[in-house]
C-alpha positions in Angstrom: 26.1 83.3 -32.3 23.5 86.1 -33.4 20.5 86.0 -35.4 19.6 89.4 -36.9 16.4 90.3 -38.5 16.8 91.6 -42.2 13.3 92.4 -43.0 11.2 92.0 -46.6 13.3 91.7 -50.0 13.0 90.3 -53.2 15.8 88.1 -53.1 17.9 86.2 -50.2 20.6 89.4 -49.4 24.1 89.4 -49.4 25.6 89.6 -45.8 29.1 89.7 -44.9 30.9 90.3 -41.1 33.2 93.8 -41.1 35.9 91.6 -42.1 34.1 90.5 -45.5 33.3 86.7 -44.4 30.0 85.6 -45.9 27.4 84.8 -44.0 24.2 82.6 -43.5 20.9 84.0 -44.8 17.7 81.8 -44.3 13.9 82.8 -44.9 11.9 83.8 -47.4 10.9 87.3 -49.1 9.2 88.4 -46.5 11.7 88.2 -43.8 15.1 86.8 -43.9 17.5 86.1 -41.1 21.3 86.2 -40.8 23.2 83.7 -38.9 26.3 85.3 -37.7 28.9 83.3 -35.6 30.5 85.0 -33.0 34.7 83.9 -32.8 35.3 83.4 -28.8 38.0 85.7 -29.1 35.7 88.5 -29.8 36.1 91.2 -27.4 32.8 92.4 -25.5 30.4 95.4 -27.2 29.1 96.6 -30.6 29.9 94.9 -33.5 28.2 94.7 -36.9 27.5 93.1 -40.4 27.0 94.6 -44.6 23.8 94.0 -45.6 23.5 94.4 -49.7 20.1 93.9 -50.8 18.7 95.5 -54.3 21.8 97.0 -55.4 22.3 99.2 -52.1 24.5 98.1 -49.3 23.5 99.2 -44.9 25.2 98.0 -41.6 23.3 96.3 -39.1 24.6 96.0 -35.4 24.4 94.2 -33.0 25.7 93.9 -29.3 28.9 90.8 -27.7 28.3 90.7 -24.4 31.0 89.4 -22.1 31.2 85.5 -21.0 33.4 83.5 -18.4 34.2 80.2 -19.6 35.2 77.8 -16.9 38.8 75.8 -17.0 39.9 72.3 -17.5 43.2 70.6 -16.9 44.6 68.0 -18.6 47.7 65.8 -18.2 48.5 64.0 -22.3 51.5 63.2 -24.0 54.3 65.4 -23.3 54.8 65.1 -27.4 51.3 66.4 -28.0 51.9 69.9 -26.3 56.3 70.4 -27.1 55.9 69.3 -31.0 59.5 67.8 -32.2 60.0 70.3 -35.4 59.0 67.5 -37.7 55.3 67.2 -35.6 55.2 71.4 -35.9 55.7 71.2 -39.5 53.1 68.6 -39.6 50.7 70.3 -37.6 51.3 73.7 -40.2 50.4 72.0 -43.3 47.2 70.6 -41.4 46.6 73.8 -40.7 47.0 75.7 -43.7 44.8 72.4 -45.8 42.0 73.0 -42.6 41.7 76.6 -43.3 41.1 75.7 -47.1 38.4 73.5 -45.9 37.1 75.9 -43.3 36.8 78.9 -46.3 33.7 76.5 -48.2 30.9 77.9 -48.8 27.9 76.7 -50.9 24.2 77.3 -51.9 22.2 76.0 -51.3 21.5 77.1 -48.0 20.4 74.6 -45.2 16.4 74.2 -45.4 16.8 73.4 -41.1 19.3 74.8 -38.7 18.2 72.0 -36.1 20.3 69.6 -35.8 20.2 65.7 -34.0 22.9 64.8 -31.5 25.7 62.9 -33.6 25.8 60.4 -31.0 24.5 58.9 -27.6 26.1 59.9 -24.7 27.4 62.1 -21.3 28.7 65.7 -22.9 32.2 65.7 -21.4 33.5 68.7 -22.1 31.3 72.2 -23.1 32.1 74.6 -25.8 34.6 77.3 -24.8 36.6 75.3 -22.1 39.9 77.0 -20.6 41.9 74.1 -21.7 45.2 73.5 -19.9 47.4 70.9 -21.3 50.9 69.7 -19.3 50.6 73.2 -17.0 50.8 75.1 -20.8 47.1 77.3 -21.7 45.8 76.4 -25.0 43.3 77.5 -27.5 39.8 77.9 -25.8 37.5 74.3 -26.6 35.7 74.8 -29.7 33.1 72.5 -29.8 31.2 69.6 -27.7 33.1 66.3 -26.6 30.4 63.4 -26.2 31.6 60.1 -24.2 31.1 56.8 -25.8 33.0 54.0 -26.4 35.1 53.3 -29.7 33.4 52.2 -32.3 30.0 53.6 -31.5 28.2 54.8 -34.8 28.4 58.5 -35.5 25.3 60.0 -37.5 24.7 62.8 -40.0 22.8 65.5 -37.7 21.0 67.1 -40.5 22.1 66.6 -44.5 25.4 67.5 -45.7 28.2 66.5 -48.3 32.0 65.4 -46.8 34.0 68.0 -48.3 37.2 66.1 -46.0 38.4 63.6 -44.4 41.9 62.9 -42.9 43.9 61.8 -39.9 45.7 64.8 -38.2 48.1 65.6 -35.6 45.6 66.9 -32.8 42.2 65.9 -34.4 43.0 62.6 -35.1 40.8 60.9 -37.3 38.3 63.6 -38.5 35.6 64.4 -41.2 34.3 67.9 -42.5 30.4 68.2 -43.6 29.2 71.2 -45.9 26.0 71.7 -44.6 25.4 75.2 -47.0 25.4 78.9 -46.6 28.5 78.4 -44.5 27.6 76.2 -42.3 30.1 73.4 -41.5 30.3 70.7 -39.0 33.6 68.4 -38.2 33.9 65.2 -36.1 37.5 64.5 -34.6 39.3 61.2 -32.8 37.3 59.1 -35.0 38.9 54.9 -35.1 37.0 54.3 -38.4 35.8 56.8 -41.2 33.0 55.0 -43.7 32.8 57.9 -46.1 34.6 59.7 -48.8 35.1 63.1 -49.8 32.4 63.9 -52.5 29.5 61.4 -50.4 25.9 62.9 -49.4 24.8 62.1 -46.4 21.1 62.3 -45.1 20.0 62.7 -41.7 20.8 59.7 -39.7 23.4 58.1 -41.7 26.3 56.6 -40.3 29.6 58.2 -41.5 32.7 57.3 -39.3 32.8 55.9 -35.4 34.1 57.0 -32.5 37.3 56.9 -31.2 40.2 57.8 -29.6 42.9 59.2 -32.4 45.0 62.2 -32.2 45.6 64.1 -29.0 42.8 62.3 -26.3 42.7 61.4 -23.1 40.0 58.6 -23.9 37.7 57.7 -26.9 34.8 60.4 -27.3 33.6 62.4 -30.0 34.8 65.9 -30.7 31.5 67.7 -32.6 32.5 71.4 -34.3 30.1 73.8 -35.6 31.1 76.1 -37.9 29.7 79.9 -39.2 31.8 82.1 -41.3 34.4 80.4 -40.5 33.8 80.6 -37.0 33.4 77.5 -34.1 30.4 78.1 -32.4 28.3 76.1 -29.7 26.6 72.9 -31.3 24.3 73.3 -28.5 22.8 76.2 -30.4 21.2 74.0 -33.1 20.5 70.8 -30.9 16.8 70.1 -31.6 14.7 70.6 -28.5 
């Protein structure tokens, strides 16, 4: 994730990422910041954003530098990693109704970026894991697993509106918050969900619970932050 400084302006600017993704802008007029999340599969060195303020549009860039993720491997249903064709067709129209989900973006934009862990307990896996499932490599681990035992409350870490819920193939049990500007979180492998799509939720408010749904090895919570479109470390925004 980067955080570039934008400097004075009248009104909050329009930034977007090379490939036109809006992005987050907070501040005020006399200095506004952009929140730009950074996709793991970026490769290393200088990258860049459109900046459009007052009718005239300038790049700002900015510098990836390289980062060795550490690897985890994990033994789970052989079904869960060789989908039958009726689980890969599944797991395609998840995917495609995700990315729907994923695209939402909505002023207004979050008054804090800091969030409250979602729940108590030992973080059991980090953000950006080499995950290895049956012997097979998988998608990098985008977001923070937290142990705790099923049925353990989970809690809105700042205020947002449930834009989704659902129970899918590899996520399990799983809601999507709008937070604004962009900024998304999802919960996965929930055994209860205790809101609906539409619900606002304030800080501290119990939503769904913990569980062990979808593909697990053991009830935890799976915790995603999104930008542009893009998973980035919930560690980033866990209050100090």
């Amino acid at each position: 994730m980067a955080r570039l400084a934008l400097g004075p302006a009248n009104r909050r600017p329009a930034v977007r990422t090379a490939a036109g993704l809006p992005v987050l802008v907070v501040g005020d007029p006399i200095e506004w910041t952009a929140v730009v999340g950074i996709p793991l599969a970026a490769s290393p060195g200088e990258a860049e954003v459109q900046v459009g303020t007052a009718g005239e549009a300038h790049r700002i860039a900015y510098a990836i530098a390289p980062k060795r993720y550490a690897e985890q491997r994990l033994t789970v249903a052989p079904k869960t990693v060789d989908l039958s064709a009726a689980d890969q067709a599944r797991y395609e129209r998840e995917r495609d109704h995700q990315a729907g989900v994923m695209a939402t973006f909505s002023d207004p934009v979050p008054a804090e970026l800091a969030m409250a862990v979602p729940v108590p307990g030992r973080r059991s896996s980090s953000f950006g894991l080499r995950r290895v499932f049956n012997g097979q490599a998988r998608n990098p681990h985008s977001g923070m697993d937290i142990a705790a035992a099923t049925g353990t409350p989970v809690r809105a870490p700042v205020p947002g509106t449930v834009i989704d819920t659902g129970d899918y193939f590899f996520n399990g049990g799983t809601v999507w918050l709008d937070h604004g500007g962009g900024l998304l979180s999802m919960y996965c492998h929930l055994s209860r969900i205790d809101a609906k799509v539409g619900d606002r939720l304030a800080t501290g408010d119990a939503f769904c619970a913990v569980g062990a749904t979808g593909r697990v090895t053991g009830p935890h919570l799976h915790w995603g932050v999104m930008l542009n479109r893009t998973m980035v470390d919930p560690a980033l925004f866990i209050e100090a």
